[in-house]
C-alpha positions in Angstrom: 121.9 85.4 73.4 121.5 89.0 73.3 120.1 91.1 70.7 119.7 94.7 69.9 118.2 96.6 66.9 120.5 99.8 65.6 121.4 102.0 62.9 123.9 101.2 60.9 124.8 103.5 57.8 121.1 105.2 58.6 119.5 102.2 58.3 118.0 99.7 61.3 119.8 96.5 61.1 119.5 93.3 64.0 122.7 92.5 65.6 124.3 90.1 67.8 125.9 91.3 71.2 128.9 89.7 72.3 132.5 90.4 74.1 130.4 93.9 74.2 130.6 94.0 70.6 128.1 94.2 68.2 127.9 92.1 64.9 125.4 92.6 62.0 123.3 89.0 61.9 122.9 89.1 58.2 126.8 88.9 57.9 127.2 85.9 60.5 124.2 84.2 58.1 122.5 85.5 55.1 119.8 83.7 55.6 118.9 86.1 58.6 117.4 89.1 57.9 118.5 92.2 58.5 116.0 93.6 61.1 114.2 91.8 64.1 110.4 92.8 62.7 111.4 90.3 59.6 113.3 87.8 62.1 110.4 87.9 64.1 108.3 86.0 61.2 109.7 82.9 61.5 111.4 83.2 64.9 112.7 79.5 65.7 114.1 79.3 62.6 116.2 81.8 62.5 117.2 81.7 66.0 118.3 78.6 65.4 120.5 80.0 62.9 121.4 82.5 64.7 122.8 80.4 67.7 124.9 78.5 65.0 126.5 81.5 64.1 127.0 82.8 67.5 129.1 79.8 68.4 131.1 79.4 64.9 131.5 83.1 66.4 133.1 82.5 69.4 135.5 80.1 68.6 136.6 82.5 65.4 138.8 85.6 66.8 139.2 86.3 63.1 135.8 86.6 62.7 135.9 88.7 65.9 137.4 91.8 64.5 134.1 92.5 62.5 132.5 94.1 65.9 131.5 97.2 66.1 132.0 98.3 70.1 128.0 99.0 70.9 129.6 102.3 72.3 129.7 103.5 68.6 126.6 102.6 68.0 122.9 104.3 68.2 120.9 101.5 69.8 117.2 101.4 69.5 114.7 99.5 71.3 115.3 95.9 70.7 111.7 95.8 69.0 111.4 98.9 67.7 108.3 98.6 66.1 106.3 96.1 68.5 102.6 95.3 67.3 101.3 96.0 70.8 101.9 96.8 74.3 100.3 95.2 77.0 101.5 96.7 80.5 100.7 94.5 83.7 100.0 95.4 87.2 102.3 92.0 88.5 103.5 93.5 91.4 101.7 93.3 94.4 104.0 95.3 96.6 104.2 98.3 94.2 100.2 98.0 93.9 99.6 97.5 98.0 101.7 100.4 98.8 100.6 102.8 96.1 97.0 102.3 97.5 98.1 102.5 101.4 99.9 106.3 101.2 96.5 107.2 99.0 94.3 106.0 102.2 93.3 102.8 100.5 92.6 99.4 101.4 94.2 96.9 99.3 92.0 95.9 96.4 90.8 92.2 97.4 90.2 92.0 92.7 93.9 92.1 92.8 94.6 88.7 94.1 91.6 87.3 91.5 93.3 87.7 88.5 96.2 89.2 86.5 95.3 92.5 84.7 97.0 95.7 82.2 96.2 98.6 80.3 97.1 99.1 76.5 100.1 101.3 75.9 101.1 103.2 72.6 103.3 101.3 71.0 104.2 103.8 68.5 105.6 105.7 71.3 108.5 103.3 72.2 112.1 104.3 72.0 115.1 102.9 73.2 118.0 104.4 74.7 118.8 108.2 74.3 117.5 110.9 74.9 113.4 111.6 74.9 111.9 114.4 74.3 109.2 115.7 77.1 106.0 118.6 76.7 105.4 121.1 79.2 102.9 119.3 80.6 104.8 115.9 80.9 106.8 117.9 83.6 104.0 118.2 86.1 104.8 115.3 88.2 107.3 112.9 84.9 107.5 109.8 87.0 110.0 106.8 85.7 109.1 103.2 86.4 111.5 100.1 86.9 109.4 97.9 84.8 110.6 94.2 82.7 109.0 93.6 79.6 108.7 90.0 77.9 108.5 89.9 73.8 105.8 87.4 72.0 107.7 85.5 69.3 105.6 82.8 68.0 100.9 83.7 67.0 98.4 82.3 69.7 95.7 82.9 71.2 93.7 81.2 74.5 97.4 80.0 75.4 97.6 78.5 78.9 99.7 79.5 81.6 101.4 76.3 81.5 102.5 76.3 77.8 103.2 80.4 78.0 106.7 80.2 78.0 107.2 78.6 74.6 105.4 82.3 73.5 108.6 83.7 75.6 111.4 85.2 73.0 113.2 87.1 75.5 113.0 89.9 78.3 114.4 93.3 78.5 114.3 96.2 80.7 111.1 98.5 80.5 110.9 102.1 81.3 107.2 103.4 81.6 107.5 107.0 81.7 104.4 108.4 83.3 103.0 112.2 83.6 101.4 111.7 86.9 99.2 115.3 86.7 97.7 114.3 83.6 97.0 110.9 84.4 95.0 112.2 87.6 92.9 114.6 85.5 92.4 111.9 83.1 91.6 108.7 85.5 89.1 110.6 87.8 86.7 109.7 84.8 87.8 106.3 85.3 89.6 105.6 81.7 92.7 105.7 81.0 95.9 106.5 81.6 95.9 108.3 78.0 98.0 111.2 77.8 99.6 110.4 80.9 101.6 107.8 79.6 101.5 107.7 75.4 104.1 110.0 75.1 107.2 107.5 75.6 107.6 104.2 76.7 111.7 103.2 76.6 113.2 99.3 76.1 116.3 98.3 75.5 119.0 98.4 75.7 118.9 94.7 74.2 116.7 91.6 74.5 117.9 88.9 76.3 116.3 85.4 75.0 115.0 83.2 77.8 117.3 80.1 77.2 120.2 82.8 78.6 118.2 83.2 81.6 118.0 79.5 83.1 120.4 79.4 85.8 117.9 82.2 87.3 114.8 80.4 87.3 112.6 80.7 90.6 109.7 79.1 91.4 106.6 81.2 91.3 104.6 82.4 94.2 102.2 79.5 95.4 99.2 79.1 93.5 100.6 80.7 90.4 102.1 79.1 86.9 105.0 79.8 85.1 108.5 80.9 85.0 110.0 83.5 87.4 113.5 85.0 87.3 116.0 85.7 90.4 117.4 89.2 88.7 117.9 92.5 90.8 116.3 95.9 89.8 117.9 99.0 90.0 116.6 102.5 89.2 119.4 105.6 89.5 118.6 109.5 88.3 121.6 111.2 87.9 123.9 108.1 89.6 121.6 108.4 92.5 120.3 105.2 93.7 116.5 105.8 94.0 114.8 102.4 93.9 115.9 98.5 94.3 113.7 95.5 93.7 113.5 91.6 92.3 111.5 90.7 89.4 111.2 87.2 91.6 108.6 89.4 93.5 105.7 89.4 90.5 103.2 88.0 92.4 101.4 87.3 88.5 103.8 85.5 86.7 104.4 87.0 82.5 102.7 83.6 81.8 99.5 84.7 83.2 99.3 87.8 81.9 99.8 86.4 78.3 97.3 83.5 79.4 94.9 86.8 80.5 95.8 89.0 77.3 95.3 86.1 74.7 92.4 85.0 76.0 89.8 85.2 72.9 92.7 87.4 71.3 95.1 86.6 68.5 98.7 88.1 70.2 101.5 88.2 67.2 105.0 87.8 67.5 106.4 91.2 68.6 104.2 92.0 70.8 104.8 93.3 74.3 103.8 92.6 77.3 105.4 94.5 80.4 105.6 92.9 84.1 104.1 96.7 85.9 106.1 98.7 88.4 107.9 96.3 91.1 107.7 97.7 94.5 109.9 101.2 94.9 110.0 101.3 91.0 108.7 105.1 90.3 108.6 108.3 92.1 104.5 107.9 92.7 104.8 105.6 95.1 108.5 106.6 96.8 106.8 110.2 97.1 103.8 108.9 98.9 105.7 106.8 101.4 108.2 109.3 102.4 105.0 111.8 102.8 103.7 109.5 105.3 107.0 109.9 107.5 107.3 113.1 106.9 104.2 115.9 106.0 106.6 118.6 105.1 108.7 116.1 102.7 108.8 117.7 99.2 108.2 115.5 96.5 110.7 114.4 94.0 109.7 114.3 90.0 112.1 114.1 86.6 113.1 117.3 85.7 114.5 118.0 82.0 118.2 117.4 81.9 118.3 114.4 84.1 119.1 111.1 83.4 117.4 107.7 84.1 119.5 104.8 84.5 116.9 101.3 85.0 119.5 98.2 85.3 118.3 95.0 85.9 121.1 91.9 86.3 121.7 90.1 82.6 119.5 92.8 81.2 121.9 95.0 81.1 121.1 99.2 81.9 118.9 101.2 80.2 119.1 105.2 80.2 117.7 108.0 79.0 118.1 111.9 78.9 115.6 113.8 79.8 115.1 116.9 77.5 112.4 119.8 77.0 110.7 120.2 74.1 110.6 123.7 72.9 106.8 123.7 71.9 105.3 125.5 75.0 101.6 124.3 73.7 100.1 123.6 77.0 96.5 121.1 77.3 96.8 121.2 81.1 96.6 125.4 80.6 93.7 124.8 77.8 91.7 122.9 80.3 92.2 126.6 82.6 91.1 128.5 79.7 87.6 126.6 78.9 87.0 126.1 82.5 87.4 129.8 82.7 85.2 130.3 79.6 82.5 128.3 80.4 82.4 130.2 83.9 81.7 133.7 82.6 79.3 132.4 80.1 77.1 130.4 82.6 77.3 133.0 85.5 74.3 134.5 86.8 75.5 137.7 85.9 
C-alpha cells in the first residue's frame, strides 16, 4: 500500500495511492482519520481498515472515478510532522570512501556498532520546491538516503523483533551545507546548521508488507530485513549517483535496536538508513579529486532540481530556490574574527 499526506481544499488530508490516483482515506472508511499523525495512534487498526478498503477499491471502477490524479495534487512528506529524526551512518561504502579521499583510514568503531545523529524534524518537507540561505550554497550537497517510519511505542526493542516497529519506507533526501558543517564539526559537535535547514521525504510511504518479494538477506553477522531496491540520484536529468539499499551493511533493525535502547521511540518517528555509497556530492567530489587534482567540484546551485528515485519508492524531487534574505553567519563569523583581531593586537 502506498500512502501520501496532501492538501486538499487547504487542509492536510492522508490518502491512498493507487492506478496513480489519489483517494481521500476518510471517504474509503470513516472510521480512518483524516491525517496520518492521527492514523499513526492506533496504526494496525486502521491499516487494517485501510487494506479493506483498498481492495473493495479495486474491484469498484465506480468507486474509481473519486481519484484525484496525484499530478493535481500538492504532496507533502508522507509524515509531515514526524516526532523525531534519527539519521544512520548504515552504509559502509559511503563511510569507507568519504574517509579514503579525506586521507583516512577506515574507522575500525564503524564495524562495532550501528550509530546516527539527531536531525530537525521540524525541518522536513516533502516534494517541491525548498527554500535555501546564502550560506546553504557554499558547498549544498544532496544525499540518496531511505528512511523507515516507527508505527507502533517501544523501547529496548531487539533487532530480531524490529520489524514489527516497521510501518513503511520512503525515500530520504538529506540536504547538507557542507561549509557550515566543516566550521561547525572541527569542534567535534554537530552537524547543526549544516543540515537543520531541510530534510525532504516523500513522495509517499510504502508499507513493508508491499516490499516482500524484495527481501534480501542481511550482510553476515547482522539481523533483520534488507531490501533488493535500486537508488538513483539525477540533478537536472543528469544521472549523478546509483546504488542498492541491499548494501546497508547495518540493517534499519539495528539502528532502531541502537536508538531505542533505554529510549521510548513513538510511532512517527524516523529513522533514516545514511548516505549509500555515491549518494551526495561530498563524497563524488572527493573521488574524482583523487583522479584528477585540477577537477572542479560540483555543488547544488539555486534553480536546480533534485530528483532521488529508488524502485517501489517511487521519485522524489525538489527545486532548488534562493532565499532573498542575504543575512549571512558564515560573513558574521569574518566580522568578529576581524573584531576581535584589532582589539587584541599589540598595537
Amino acid at each position: 500500500m502506498k500512502l501520501v499526506s496532501f492538501l486538499n481544499g487547504g487542509r492536510e488530508q492522508v490518502g491512498l495511492l493507487l492506478f496513480n490516483d489519489v483517494f481521500v482515506l476518510k471517504d474509503l472508511h470513516p472510521e480512518i482519520p483524516s491525517t496520518m499523525g492521527s492514523l499513526l495512534e492506533h496504526w494496525s487498526y486502521y491499516m487494517k481498515l485501510a487494506k479493506e478498503a483498498e481492495f473493495i477499491l479495486k474491484n469498484n471502477p465506480e468507486m474509481q472515478k473519486a481519484g484525484i490524479p496525484v499530478r493535481k495534487i500538492k504532496l507533502l512528506a508522507p509524515v509531515p510532522y514526524p516526532g523525531s529524526l534519527r539519521d544512520g551512518y548504515a552504509f559502509r561504502r559511503h563511510v569507507e570512501t568519504a574517509r579514503r579521499n579525506r586521507g583516512l583510514d577506515m574507522i575500525s568503531a564503524f564495524d562495532e556498532f550501528p550509530v546516527f545523529y539527531f536531525g530537525n524534524h521540524s525541518s522536513v518537507k516533502g516534494p517541491g520546491v525548498i527554500y535555501c540561505m546564502e550560506d546553504h550554497f557554499e558547498g549544498l550537497d544532496f544525499e540518496l538516503e531511505v528512511a523507515a517510519l516507527i508505527c507502533k511505542p517501544g523501547k529496548n526493542i531487539r533487532a530480531h523483533d524490529a520489524g514489527e516497529y516497521i510501518g513503511g519506507l520512503m525515500i530520504l533526501n538529506d540536504f547538507s551545507a557542507r561549509q557550515l558543517q566543516l566550521e561547525e564539526m572541527q569542534l567535534s559537535l554537530g552537524p547543526a546548521k549544516g543540515k537543520d535547514f531541510a530534510t525532504t521525504m516523500g513522495p509517499w510511504l510504502v508499507t513493508t508488507d508491499e516490499l516482500q518479494t524484495r527481501h534480501c538477506p542481511p550482510p553476515a553477522g547482522h539481523t533483520g530485513d534488507c531490501w533488493d531496491l535500486q537508488m538513483l540520484a539525477r540533478v537536472d536529468d543528469s544521472l549523478v549517483s546509483s546504488g542498492n539499499l541491499s548494501e546497508m551493511q547495518w540493517t534499519f533493525a539495528e539502528l532502531i535496536e541502537r536508538a531505542s535502547y533505554g529510549v521510548d521511540l513513538y510511532p512517527g518517528d524516523i529513522i533514516g538508513s545514511g548516505t549509500v555509497g555515491t549518494g551526495c556530492f561530498l563524497e563524488l567530489n572527493g573521488t574524482n579529486k583523487l583522479v584528477d587534482p585540477n577537477y572542479i567540484p560540483q555543488w547544488l546551485k539555486a534553480g536546480e532540481t533534485v530528483e532521488l528515485e529508488v524502485e517501489c519508492l517511487g521519485t522524489l524531487k525538489n527545486t532548488i530556490k534562493k532565499e532573498e534574505d542575504h543575512f549571512s553567519i558564515l560573513q558574521l563569523k569574518k566580522i568578529i574574527d576581524d573584531f576581535t583581531d584589532k582589539r587584541y593586537s599589540p598595537d
